[in-house]
N, C-alpha and C positions, 0 to 999 in steps of 0.2 A: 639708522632709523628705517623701518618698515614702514612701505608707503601704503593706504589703504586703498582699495579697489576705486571705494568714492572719490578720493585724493588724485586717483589717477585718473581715469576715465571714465568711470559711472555707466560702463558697463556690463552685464551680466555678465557671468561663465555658461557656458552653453556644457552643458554633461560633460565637465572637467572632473577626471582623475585626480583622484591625491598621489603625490609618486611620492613611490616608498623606492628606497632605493635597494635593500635584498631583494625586492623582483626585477628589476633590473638587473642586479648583479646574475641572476640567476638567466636571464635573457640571453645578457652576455655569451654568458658560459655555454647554453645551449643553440644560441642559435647565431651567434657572430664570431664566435670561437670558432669554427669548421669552415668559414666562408673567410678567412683573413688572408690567407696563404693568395683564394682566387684571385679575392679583391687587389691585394699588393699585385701580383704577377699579371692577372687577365684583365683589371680595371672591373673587376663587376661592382657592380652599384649596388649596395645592402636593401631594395627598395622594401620589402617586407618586415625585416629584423628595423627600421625605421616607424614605417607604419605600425607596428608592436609597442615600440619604445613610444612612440605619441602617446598610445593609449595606455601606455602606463604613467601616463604624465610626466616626463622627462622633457617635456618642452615648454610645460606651463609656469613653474615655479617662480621664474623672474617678470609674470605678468600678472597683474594684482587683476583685473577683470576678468582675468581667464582660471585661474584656480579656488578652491574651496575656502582657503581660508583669506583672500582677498586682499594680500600684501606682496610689496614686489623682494621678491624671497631669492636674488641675486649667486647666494652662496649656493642652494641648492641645485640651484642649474649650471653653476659651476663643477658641483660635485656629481652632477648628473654625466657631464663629458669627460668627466676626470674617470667612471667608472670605464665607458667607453673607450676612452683613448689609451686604457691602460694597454687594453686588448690589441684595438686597431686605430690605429689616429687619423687614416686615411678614413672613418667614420666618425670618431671623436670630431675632426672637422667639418665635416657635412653637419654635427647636431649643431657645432657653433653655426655655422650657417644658416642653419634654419632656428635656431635662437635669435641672431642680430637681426634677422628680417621682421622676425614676430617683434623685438625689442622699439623697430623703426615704428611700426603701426601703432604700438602698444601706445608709445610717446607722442604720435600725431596731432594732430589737427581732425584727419578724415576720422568722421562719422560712416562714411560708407564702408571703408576699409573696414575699421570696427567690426562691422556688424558682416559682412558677405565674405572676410576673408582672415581676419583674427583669430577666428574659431575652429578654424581649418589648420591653421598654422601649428594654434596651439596643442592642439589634439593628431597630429601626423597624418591627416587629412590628405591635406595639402603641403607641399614639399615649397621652401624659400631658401632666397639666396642674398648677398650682401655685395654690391659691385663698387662698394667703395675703395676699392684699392687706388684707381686713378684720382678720386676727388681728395683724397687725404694725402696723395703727395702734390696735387695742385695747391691744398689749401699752405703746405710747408716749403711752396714754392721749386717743387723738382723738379716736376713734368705740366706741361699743357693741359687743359681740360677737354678731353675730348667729344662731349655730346655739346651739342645745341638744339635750340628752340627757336620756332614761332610762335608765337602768340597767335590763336584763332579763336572763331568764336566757340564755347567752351571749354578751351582747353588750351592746349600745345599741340605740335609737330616738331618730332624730335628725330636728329638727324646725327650720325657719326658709328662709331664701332668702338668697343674697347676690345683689348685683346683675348683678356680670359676673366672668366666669371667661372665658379664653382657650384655646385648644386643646381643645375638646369635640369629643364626636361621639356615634354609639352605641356602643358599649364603651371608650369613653375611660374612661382612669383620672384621679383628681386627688386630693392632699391636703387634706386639711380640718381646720379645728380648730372644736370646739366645747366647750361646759361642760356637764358634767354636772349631774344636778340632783337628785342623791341625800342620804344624809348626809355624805357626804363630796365638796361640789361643788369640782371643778378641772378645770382645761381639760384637752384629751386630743386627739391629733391621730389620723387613720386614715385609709386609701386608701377610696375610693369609687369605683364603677364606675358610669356614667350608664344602664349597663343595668340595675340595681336597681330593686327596684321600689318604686314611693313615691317616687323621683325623676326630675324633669321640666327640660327645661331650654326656655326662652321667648327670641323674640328680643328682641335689646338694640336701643335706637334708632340709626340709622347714623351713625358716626364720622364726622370727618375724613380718618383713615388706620384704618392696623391692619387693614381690613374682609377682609382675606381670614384674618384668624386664628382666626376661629372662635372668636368671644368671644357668648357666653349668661348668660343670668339663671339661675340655678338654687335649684330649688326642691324643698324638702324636706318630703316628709308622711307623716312615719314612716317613714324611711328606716332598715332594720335595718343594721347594722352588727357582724357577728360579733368577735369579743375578738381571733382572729387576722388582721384587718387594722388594730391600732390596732397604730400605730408606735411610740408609746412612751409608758410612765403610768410613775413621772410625768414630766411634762413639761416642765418649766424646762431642766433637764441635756442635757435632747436637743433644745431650739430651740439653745441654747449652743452645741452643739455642730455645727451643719449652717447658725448663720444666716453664719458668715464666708462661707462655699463659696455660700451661695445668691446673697447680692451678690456677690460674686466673678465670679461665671458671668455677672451682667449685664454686666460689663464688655465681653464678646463683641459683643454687640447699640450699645456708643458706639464702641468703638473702629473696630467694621468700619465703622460710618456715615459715621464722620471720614474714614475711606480713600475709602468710597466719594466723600465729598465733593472731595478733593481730586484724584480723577479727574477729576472732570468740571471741576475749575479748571482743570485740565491742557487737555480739550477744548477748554475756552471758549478758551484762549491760543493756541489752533494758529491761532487767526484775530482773536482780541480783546486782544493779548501789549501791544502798542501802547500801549493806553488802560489796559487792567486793572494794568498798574504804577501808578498811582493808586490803588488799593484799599488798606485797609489791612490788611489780611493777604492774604498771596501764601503761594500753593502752599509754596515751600521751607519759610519760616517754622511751616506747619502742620506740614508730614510732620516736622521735628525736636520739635515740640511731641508728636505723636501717639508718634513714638519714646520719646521721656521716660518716655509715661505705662504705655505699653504695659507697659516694662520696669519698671517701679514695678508695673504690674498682676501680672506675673509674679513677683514677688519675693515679693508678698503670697502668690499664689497656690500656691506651690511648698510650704507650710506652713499650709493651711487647716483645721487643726482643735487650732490656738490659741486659745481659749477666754478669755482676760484681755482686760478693756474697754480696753485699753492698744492692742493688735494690732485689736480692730473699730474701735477710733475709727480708726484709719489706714485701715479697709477703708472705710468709712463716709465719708472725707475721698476716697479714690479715687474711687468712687462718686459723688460728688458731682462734683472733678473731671472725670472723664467727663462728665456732663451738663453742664455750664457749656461743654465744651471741642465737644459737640456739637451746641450753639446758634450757638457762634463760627464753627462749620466750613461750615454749612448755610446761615447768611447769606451765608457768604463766596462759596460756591459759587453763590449765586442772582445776586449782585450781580457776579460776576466773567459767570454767562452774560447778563446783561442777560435782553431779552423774550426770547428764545430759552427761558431759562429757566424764563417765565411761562405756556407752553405746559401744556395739560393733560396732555399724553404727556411732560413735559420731566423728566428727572431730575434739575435742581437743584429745583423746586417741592416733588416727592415727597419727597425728602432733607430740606427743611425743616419739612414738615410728620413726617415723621417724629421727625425731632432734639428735636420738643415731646412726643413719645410718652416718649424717652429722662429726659427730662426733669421728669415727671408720674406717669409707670408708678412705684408700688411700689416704693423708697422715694424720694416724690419730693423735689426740692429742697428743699422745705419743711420736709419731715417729713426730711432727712438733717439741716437743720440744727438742728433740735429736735433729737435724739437727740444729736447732737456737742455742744452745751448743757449738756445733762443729764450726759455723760458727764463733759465738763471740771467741769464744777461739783460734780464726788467729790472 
């Protein structure tokens, strides 16, 4: 079901783009296509070929107040980061990022946020980020929660560091959860803006891949926090409610990978068709695999804010899916280019070192099959 603008928020769209996606495709090709090699290798940050993609509405589709036709159109901006990530997923990432951030506002409480920072989000404006990676393994019992709070007048004072957050910058926005530490301690999520003061963000030590995402340590020391950018107290009703759509939207970031992979199997064959029929996955057999899932990802997606543990184990089984299916893809493509492949500048290498990104990133293999455990075991 398509949720309607009213249904959602009852907010306006502010000069929202309809995205089409041939113009993105076409974005792609000319302006992230020649900058992927950097990105992988020197960490540059897409910040333009982003700012582009906004204004072609690539970030509005799954927010019913913020696009034209006023329904939350989930699959679309799935299929929006699937064009992306086929190319580069160390950019396919950054849009899921700034998709989940606009998704957390979208689904709020604030009225402020709404209206001073939604519009921005949705349209490439403004650049957001998703720092839930610590509170979703707190919530599955991993790890410790590492921010806290005071209670002040207006607001909070929020205090601790997590290690890496992706999509930063100066006035980047991101989601946070932290616990309060009053008479009444529970967690409580709010936007933060890296221009605040009392917050710092430090480099992280350098990846594998990912490096042009713009991933920081961020660091809190008494970072005020006014009452109208907490997105929702209390809090259990509304992770409920936004956590399908958050893994959902990762699906964008395996399925483009998969394509992108099966590209370059195609390549490898223009000259390697011969021998690479000995591999044990060929092209064809992928693209009918990636068709499966995709259409299984859409189906989930078309209805993201089902709420019964019944509907997230299935999101959480995709999710996982996806990763498995982006390990498979990424060897396939390394081994279908030979050394070719092994080249520093080579896109099957990039491709597999990514596909361990897909696979590791929030919620990873491990931590899906924890959670699917837990769930079956009700």
């Amino acid at each position: 079901m398509l949720e309607t603008r009213e249904q959602a928020t009852g907010v306006a769209p502010v000069s929202a783009p309809v995205y089409a996606e041939d113009g993105l495709r076409d974005l792609v090709a000319g302006q992230l296509a020649p900058l992927t090699v950097r990105i992988d290798r020197d960490g540059h940050y897409p910040e333009e070929f982003l700012h582009q993609a906004g204004q072609l509405g690539a970030f509005n589709a799954h927010l019913a107040s913020q696009n034209p036709a006023g329904v939350t159109d989930l699959v679309s901006a799935i299929r929006a980061e699937e064009v992306i990530s086929a190319e580069c997923m160390t950019t396919g990432f950054v849009a899921w990022c700034q998709n989940a951030c606009a998704w957390y506002v979208e689904n709020s409480d604030s009225s402020t946020l709404k209206r001073e920072v939604l519009p921005k989000l949705a349209n490439g404006e403004a650049f957001g980020a998703t720092a839930l990676s610590n509170p979703m393994k707190w919530f599955a019992s991993i790890e410790e929660l590492k921010l806290s709070a005071e209670r002040v007048e207006g607001g909070y004072v929020v205090s601790g560091a997590l290690p890496w957050v992706s999509n930063l910058g100066e006035d980047h926005y991101f989601g946070a959860i932290f616990r309060t530490t009053d008479d009444n301690p529970r967690p409580l999520m709010a936007v933060i803006n890296c221009a605040d003061p009392g917050f710092s963000l430090t480099p992280c030590p350098e990846f594998i891949a990912l490096e042009g995402s713009r991933t920081f340590g961020c660091h809190f020391d008494r970072v005020f926090v006014p009452d109208e950018h907490v997105l929702a107290d209390p809090l259990p009703e509304y992770i409920q409610r936004i956590r399908p759509g958050f893994v959902l939207l990762q699906m964008g970031m395996g399925l483009g990978l998969i394509e992108g992979c099966i590209n370059t199997m195609h390549e490898a064959n223009e000259t390697l068709s011969h021998v690479n029929g000995y591999l044990d996955d060929q092209a064809g057999e992928l693209e009918e695999v990636l068709e499966d899932a995709r259409q299984a990802t859409y189906a989930l997606a078309r209805d993201p804010f089902d709420t019964s543990d019944a509907f997230f184990a299935d999101v959480l089984q995709m999710r996982l899916t996806g990763s498995e299916l982006a390990l498979r893809a990424s060897q396939s493509a390394l081994l279908h280019s030979g050394a070719r492949g092994y080249l520093s500048s080579a896109a099957a290498q990039r491709k597999l070192r990514e596909s361990y990104f897909v696979a590791i990133v929030t919620p990873a293999i491990k931590h899906l099959r924890k959670e699917l455990a837990r769930i079956h075991a009700h």
